[in-house]
N, C-alpha and C positions, 0 to 999 in steps of 0.2 A: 716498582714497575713503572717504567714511562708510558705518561696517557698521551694520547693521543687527539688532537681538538676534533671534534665530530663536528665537518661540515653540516649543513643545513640541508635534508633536500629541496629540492627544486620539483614546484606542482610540476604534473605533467600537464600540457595544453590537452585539455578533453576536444576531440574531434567530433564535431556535429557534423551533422547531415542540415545541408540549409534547407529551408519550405520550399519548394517549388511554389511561384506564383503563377495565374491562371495565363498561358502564351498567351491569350489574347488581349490580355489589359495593356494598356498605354500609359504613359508616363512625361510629363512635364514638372520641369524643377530650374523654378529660379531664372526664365527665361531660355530655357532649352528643350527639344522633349528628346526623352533617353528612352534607353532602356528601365526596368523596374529597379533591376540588379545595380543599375548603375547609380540611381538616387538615395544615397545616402548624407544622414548629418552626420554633423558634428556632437558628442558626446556631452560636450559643453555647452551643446543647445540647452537653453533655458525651456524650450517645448520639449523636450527630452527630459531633462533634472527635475521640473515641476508641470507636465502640465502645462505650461504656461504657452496659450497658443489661443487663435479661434478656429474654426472651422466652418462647411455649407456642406449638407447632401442634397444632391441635385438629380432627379430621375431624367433621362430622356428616351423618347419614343420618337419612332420613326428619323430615328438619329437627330431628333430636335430637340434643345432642353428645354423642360416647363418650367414657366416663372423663370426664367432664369433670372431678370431683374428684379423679383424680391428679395433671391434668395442673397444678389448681391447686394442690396443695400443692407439688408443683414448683416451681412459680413462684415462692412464695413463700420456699422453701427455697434457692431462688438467689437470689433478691433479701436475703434477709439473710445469706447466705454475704459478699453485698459490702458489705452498711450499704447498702442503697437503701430506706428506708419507703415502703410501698406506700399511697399516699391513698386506698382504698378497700378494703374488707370482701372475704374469697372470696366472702361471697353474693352481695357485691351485682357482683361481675363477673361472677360465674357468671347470676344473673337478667338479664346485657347481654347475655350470652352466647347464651341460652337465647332471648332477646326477638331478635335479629336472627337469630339462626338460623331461627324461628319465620315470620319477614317475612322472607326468603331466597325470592326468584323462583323458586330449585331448591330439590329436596327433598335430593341430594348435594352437599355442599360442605368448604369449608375454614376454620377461621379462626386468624387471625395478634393473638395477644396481646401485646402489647409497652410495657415498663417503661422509659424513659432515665432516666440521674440527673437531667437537669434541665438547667436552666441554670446557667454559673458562670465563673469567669475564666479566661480561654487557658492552659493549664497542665495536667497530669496531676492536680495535687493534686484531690481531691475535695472537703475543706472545703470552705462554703460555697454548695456547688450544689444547686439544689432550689427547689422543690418538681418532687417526681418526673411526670413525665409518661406517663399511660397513655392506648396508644391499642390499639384493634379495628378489625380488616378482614375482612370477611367475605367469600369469592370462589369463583370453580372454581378447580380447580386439579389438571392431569395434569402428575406427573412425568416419567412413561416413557412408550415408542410404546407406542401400544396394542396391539402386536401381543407384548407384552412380555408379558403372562400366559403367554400359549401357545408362544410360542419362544423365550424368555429373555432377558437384554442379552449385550452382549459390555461386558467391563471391561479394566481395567488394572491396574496394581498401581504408583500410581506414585512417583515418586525421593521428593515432596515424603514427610517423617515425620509422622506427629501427634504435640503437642506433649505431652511428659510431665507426666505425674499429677502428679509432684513439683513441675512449673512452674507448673499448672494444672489445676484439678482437673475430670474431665470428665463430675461430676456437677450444676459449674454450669452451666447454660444461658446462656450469653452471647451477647451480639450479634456479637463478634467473631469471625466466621468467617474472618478470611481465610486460616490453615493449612487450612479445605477449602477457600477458593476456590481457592487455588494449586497444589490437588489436581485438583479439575474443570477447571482449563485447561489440564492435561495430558490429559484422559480428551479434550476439545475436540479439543486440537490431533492426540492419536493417532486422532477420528472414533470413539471409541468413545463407549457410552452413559453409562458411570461409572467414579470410581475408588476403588481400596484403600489403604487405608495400612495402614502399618506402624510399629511403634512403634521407639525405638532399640536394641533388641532383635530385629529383625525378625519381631517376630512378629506375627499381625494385631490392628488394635485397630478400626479399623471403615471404610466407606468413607464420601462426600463428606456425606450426610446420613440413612445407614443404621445399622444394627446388621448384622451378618453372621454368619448361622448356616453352619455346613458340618456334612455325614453325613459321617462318617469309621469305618469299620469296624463302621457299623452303627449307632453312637452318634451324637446329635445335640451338636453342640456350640456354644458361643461365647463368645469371650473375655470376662473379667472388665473391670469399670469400672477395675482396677487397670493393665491394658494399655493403658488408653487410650479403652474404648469408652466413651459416655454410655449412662446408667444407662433404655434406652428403656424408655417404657412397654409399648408394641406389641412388644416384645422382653420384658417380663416376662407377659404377656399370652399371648405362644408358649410360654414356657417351662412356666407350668402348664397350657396347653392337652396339653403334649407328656408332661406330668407326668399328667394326669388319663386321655390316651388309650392310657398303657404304653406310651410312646415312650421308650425310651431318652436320656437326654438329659445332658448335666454343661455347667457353667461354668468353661472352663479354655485357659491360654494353647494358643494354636495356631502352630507353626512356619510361615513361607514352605511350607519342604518339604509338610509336613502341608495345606495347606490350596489346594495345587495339586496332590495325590495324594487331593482330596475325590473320593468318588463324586456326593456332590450340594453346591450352593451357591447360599443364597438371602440378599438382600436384607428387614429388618425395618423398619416406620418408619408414622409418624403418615401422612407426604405421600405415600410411597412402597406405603403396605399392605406386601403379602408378594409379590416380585421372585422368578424364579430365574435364574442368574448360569449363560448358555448358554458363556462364554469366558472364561478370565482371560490375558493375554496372550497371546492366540491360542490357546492351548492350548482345547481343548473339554472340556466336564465329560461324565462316560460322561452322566447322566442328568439330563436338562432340558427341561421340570420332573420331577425324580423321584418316588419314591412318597412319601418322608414329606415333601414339600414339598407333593405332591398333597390329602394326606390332613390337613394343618395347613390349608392353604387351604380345605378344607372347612368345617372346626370352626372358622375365624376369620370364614367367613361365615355361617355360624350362630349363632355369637356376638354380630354385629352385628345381628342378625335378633333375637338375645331383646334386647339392651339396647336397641337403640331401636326 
């Protein structure tokens, strides 16, 4: 009997349904502002293949951005930690900045600044790739329930470690988050709001996309950029607010023991504002929100009250 060759089939293209993003977000790419839909990379972006990118998140109120100039020497200060040239001036991303926050349908919002090397050939090496790609999003954006002001989260502390100073240093901003993703899908799978790490010392170095203060015998504390934490701004922000209010306060590692025997524990962070941290493994914190967290929430909303 003659066989006959049995083509191959051919997949079928699976039809997705694309995300809707939010109508009112705005978009700049690369020196133009678009649509959202319409700012796409290239697949051979190396911030695409690896990660390999910096980033800012920048709150603004009253359609003005706070900080907006730390958070850009930031950027910039991780973009040349890596060798990524930035094709554009701080002013004049700060002037995109400033212009779409301005045209922002809200008066409160967010935005996402973000640097990839570019494009370049399948491979880690970096030679080669580029011209760097910068794009802006402009959006809302609620981290926690709302009901998170007045009654805290509950967290975790989980297995995954953040990745040592030594390895990585956690004053660059990078795109590669996945040691917090695989932080947060623990905080997910345990139903809690968020998670802690700890560094391989077990001591704290920060949770999924916070800085972490704890009251500990009266003293305001929180771990050093050398445990692990990123160098926050809204975290050096507290620090002289706490410094200026005769808060008690130091920079200094904090034990497991020590920071589950806190009297109070709050969440610091551009996206997050000022959290208090109502549970860490079930365990309850005696006071949530306490008093110096009560009394820093004040002065950080007064703060945001003079700057913009």
């Amino acid at each position: 009997m003659k066989q006959h060759p049995i083509k191959p089939k051919q997949a079928e293209a699976k039809k997705t349904e694309p995300k809707r993003t939010n109508p009112k977000t705005l978009c700049w790419m690369n020196g133009n502002q678009c649509n959202p839909e319409d700012a796409t990379l290239s697949i051979f972006d190396h911030g695409v293949l690896y990660g390999d990118g910096v980033f800012e998140g920048i709150r603004f109120y009253h359609h003005k951005p706070l900080l907006i100039d730390d958070h850009i020497e930031r950027l910039f200060t991780s973009a040349n930690s890596i060798d990524i040239p930035i094709p554009y001036s701080a002013t004049e991303l700060i002037d995109v900045m400033k212009s779409l926050s301005e045209q922002a349908s809200f008066s409160h919002g967010y935005i996402r600044l973000v640097v990839t090397r570019g494009v370049g050939a399948i491979g880690l090496n970096p030679i080669g790739c580029g011209p760097a790609n910068v794009f802006i999003i402009v959006t809302e954006l609620n981290m926690m329930p709302a009901q998170a002001l007045q009654h805290g989260i509950n967290t975790i502390i989980a297995t995954t470690k953040r990745i040592s100073p030594s390895a990585l240093d956690p004053k660059i901003k990078s795109l590669n988050y996945l040691n917090n993703i695989l932080a947060k899908q623990e905080a997910n799978k345990a139903n809690v709001d968020e998670a802690i790490l700890l560094n391989d010392q077990n001591n704290l170095a920060e949770a999924v996309a916070e800085n972490v203060f704890i009251v500990h015998r009266g003293t305001l504390i929180t771990p050093p950029c050398d445990d692990g934490a990123l160098n926050g701004i809204t975290r050096k922000t507290i620090l002289r607010l706490a410094q200026e209010s005769g808060i008690s306060c130091n920079i200094s590692s904090i034990s497991e023991a020590t920071l589950l025997a806190a009297e109070e524990v709050f969440l610091t962070g551009t996206g997050a504002e000022l959290i208090p941290v109502r549970s860490i493994n079930g365990k309850l914190i005696p006071h949530c929100p306490g008093p110096v967290f009560s009394t820093l929430q004040t002065l950080y909303v007064d703060f945001i009250e003079q700057q913009c």
